[in-house]
PLY file of the C-alpha trace (Angstrom):
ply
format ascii 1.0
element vertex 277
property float x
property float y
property float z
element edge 276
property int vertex1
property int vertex2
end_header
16.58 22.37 36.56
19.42 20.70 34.93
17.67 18.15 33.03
16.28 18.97 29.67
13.25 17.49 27.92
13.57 17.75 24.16
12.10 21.04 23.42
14.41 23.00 25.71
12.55 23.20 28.78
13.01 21.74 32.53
9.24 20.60 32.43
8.18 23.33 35.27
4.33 24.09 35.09
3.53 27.61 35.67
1.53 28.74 39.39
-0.79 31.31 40.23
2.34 32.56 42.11
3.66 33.22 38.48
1.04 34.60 37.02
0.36 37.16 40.04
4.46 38.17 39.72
3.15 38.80 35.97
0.62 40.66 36.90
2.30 42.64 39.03
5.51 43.19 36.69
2.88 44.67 34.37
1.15 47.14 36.15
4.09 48.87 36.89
6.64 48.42 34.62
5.35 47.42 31.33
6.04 50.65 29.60
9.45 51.59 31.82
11.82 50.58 28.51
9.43 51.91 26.12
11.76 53.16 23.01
11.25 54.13 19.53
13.00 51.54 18.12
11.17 48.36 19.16
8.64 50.05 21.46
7.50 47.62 23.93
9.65 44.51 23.22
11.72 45.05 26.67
8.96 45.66 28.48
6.85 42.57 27.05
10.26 40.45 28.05
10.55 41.58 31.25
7.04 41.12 32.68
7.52 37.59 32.15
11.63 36.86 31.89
11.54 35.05 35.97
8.87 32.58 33.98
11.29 31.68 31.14
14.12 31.50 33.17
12.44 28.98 35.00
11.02 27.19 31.94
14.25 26.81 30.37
16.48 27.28 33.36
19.28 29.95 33.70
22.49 30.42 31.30
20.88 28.22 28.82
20.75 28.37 24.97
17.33 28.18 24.99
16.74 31.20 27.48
18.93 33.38 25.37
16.91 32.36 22.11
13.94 32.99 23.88
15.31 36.37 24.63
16.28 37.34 21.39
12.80 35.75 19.65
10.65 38.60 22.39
13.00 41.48 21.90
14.00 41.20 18.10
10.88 42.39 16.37
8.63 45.47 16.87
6.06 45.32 19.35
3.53 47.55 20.75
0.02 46.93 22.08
-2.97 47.89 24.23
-1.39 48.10 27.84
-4.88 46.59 29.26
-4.95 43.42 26.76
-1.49 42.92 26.27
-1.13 39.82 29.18
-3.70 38.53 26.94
-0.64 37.64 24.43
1.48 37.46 27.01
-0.68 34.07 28.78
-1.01 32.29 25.76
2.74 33.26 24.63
3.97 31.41 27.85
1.22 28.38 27.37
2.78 27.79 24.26
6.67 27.97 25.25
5.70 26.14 28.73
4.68 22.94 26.46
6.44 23.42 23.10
9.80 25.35 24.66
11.96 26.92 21.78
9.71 24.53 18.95
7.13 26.88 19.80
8.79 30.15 19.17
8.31 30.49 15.75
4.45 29.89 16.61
4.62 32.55 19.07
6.20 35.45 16.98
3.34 35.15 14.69
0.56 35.32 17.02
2.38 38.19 18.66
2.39 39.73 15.15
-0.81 39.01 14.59
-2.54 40.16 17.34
-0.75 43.16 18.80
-2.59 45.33 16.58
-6.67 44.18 17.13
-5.84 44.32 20.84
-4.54 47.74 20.32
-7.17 48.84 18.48
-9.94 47.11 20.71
-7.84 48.17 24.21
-7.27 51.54 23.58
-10.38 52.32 21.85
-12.78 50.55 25.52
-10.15 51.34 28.05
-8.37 54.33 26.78
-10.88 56.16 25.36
-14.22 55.32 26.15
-14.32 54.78 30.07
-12.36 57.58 30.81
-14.55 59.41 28.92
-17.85 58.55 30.19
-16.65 57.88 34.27
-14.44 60.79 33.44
-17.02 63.27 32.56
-18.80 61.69 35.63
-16.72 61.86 37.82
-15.75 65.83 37.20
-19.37 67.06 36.96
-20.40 65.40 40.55
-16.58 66.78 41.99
-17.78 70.27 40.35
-21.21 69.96 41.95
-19.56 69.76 45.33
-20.13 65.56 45.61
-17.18 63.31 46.81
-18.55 60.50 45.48
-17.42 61.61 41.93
-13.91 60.55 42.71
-14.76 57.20 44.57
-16.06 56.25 41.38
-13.28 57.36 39.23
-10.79 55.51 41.75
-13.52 52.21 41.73
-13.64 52.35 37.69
-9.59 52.47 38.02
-9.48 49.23 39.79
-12.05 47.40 37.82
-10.14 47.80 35.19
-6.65 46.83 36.68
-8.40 43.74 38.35
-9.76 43.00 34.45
-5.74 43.43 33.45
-4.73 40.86 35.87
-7.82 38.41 35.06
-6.92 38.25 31.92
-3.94 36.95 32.31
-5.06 33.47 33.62
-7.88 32.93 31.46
-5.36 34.00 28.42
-2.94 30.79 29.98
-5.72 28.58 30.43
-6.84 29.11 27.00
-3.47 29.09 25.58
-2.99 25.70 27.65
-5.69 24.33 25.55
-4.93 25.75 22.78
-1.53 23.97 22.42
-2.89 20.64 24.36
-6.11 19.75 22.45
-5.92 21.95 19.25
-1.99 21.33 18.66
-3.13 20.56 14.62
-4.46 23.64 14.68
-2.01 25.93 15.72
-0.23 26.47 12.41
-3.37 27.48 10.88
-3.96 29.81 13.83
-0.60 31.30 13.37
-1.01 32.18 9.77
-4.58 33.88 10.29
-3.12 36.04 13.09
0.13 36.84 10.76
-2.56 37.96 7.63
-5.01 39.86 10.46
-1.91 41.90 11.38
-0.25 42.56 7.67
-4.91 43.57 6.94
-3.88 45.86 9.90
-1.06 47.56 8.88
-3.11 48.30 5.69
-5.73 49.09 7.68
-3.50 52.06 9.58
-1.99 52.99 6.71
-4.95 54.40 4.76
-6.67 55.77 7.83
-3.66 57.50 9.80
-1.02 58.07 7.28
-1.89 61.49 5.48
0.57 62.82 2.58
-0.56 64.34 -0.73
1.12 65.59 -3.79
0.81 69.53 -3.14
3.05 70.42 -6.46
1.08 71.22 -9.75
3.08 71.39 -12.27
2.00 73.24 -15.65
3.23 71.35 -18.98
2.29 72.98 -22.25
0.27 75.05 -19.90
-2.03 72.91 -18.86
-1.86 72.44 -14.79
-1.43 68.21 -14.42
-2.83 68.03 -10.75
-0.51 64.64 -9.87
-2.45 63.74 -6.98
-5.80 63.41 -8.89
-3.57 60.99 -10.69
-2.72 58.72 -8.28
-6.04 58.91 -6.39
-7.44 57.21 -10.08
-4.62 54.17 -9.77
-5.17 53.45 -6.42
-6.59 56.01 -3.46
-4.53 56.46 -0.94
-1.09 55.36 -3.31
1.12 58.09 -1.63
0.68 56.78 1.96
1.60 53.19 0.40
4.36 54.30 -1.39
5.83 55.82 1.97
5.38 52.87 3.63
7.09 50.76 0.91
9.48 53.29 1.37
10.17 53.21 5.04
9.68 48.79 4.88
12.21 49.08 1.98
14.56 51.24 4.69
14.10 49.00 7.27
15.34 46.06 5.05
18.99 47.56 4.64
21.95 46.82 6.87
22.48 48.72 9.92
18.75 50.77 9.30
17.09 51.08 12.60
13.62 52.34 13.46
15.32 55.49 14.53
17.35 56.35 11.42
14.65 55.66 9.29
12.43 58.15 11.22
14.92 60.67 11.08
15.39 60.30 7.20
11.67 60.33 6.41
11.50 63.29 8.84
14.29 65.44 6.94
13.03 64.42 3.36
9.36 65.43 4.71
10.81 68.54 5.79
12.66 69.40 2.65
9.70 68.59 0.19
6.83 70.29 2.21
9.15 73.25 2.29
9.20 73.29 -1.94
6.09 72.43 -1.98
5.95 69.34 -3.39
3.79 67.60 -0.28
1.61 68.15 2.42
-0.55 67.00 5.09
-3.73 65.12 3.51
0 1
1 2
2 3
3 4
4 5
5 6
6 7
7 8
8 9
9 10
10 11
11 12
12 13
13 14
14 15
15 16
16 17
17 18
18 19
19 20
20 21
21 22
22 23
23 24
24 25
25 26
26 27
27 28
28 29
29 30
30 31
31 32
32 33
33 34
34 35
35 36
36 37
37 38
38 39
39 40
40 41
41 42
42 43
43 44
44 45
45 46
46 47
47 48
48 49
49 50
50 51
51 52
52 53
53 54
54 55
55 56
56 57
57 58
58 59
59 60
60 61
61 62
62 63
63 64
64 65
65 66
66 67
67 68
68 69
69 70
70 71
71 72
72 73
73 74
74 75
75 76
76 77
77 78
78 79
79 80
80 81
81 82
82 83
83 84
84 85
85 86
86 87
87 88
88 89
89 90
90 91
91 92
92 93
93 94
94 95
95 96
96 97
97 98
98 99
99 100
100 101
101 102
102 103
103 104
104 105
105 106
106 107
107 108
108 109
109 110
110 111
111 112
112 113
113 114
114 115
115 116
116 117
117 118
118 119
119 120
120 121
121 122
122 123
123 124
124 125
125 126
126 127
127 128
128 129
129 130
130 131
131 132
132 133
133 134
134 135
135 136
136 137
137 138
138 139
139 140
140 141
141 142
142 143
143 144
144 145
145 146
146 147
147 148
148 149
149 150
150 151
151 152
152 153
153 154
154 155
155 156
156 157
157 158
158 159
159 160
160 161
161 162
162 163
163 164
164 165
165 166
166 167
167 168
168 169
169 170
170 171
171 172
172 173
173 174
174 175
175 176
176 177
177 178
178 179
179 180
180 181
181 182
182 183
183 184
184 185
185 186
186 187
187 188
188 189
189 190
190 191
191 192
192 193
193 194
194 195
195 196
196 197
197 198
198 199
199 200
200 201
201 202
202 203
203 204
204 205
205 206
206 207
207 208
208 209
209 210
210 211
211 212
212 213
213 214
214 215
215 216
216 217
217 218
218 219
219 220
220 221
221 222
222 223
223 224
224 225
225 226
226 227
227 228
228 229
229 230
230 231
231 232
232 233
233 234
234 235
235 236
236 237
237 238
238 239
239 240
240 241
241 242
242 243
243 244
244 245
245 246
246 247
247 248
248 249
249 250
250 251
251 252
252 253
253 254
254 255
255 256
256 257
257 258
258 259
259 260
260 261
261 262
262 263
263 264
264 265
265 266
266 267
267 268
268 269
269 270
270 271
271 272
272 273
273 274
274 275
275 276
C-alpha cells in the first residue's frame, strides 16, 4: 500500500468482506460514542475507519484528513438508513480519495436529515407500533407466536440495514463512474434539501413565545402578535440565529452553547418574558 495514485488512495477496491465488517460495525456500535457535541460523527467514522485505512493506507496524510473531514461537523441520522450515506460516502472516496471529500461532506449534510426523518418515522415509529401492538395482544391472549413475530420483524429489518449498504455502494459506484458531471450538482441539491430541513425543524419542533405584555400608555402591546404579523414563527428563528451566531465564535462548542441557551431560557421564563409555544 505504499504507492499512491494521485487522489490519495492505494487503488484498493472495496469486498463484500468490507461491506459485511460495515455491517457488522454498525449494528453494534454505531451509537457507542454518541455525544452532544457532534452526535454521531465517531460513530459514523468508526463503522467504516478499517475501509479508509485501507483506501488510503495507514499513517498517511490523507487518512488523517479523511478523519478530520467525518468527525469535524455535526452529524446525526436514522440508525436504519444511515449505511445508506455511509455506501455511497466510501464509493466516492474509493474513486475520488481526498478530491472527493468536499463532495462527500455535502451529501452527508444534505441527506442526514430526510433519512432521519424517513428512518425514524417507518422503522422507529411505525413498525414497532403496528408488530408491537401485535405482538403484545397475541402474548396477552396466551399465543407464543406473538413474540416470534416481533423477533422475525426485528431481523427483517436488520437484514434491510445491512442490504442497504451494498446497493448504497453500488449506486454510489455509479454515481461517481458514469454521472461524475453530475456530482457537483448533486452535492448542492443535497446541501439546499438539508439547510429546507433545518427550516423545516425549526418551525415545527422549536416552540418559544413572547409571554411578557407590556402596558405603554395603558394600552397592553401583546409582542408576540407582533412578530407572528412579520413573519410566524420569528422567535424560533431568531433563537436559532442565535445559537448559529454562538456556534460561529472561537472556542463555542455544541455543549456551551446548550448550556447558555439553557440558563438564559431559565432566567427569562422565570420573569416571564417567554414560554413554551
Amino acid at each position: 500500500m505504499s504507492s499512491k495514485l494521485p487522489n490519495g488512495t492505494t487503488g484498493y477496491k472495496l469486498t463484500k468482506e468490507d461491506l459485511r465488517q460495515i455491517n457488522i460495525r454498525n449494528l453494534i456500535g454505531f451509537q457507542a460514542g454518541w455525544n452532544y457535541e457532534r452526535m454521531q460523527h465517531s460513530g459514523y467514522l468508526w463503522i467504516m475507519l478499517p475501509q479508509l485505512r485501507k483506501i488510503y493506507g495507514d499513517d498517511t496524510p490523507e487518512l488523517k484528513k479523511a478523519a478530520q473531514t467525518h468527525c469535524g461537523p455535526f452529524f446525526n441520522t436514522s440508525n436504519f438508513l444511515n449505511t445508506i450515506i455511509t455506501g455511497i460516502d466510501l464509493a466516492i472516496e474509493e474513486t475520488d480519495g481526498v478530491n472527493g471529500l468536499e463532495a462527500v461532506a455535502g451529501l452527508k449534510t444534505g441527506l442526514m436529515g430526510p433519512l432521519a426523518s424517513i428512518g425514524d418515522s417507518i422503522f422507529g415509529s411505525l413498525l414497532p407500533t403496528i408488530f408491537g401492538a401485535l405482538a403484545a395482544n397475541m402474548a396477552i391472549a396466551g399465543n407464543p407466536l406473538g413474540i416470534f413475530i416481533w423477533v422475525a420483524v426485528n431481523i427483517v429489518v436488520d437484514w434491510f440495514r445491512c442490504k442497504q449498504t451494498h446497493m448504497a455502494y453500488e449506486q454510489g459506484m455509479k454515481l461517481v463512474t458514469t454521472m461524475s458531471d453530475k456530482l457537483n450538482a448533486i452535492t448542492d441539491a443535497a446541501t439546499v434539501m438539508g439547510v429546507f430541513m433545518v427550516g423545516a425543524l425549526v418551525a415545527t419542533n422549536v416552540g418559544i413565545v413572547f409571554s411578557f405584555v407590556p402596558e405603554i400608555g395603558g394600552v397592553a402591546v401583546d409582542i408576540q402578535d407582533i412578530c407572528n404579523k412579520i413573519c410566524p414563527k420569528l422567535v424560533p428563528a431568531a433563537l436559532v440565529g442565535f445559537v448559529y451566531w454562538l456556534l460561529g465564535r472561537k472556542g463555542m462548542t455544541s455543549t456551551k452553547a446548550i448550556f447558555i441557551v439553557l440558563v438564559i431560557s431559565i432566567a427569562l421564563g422565570a420573569f416571564g418574558i417567554i414560554a413554551k409555544g
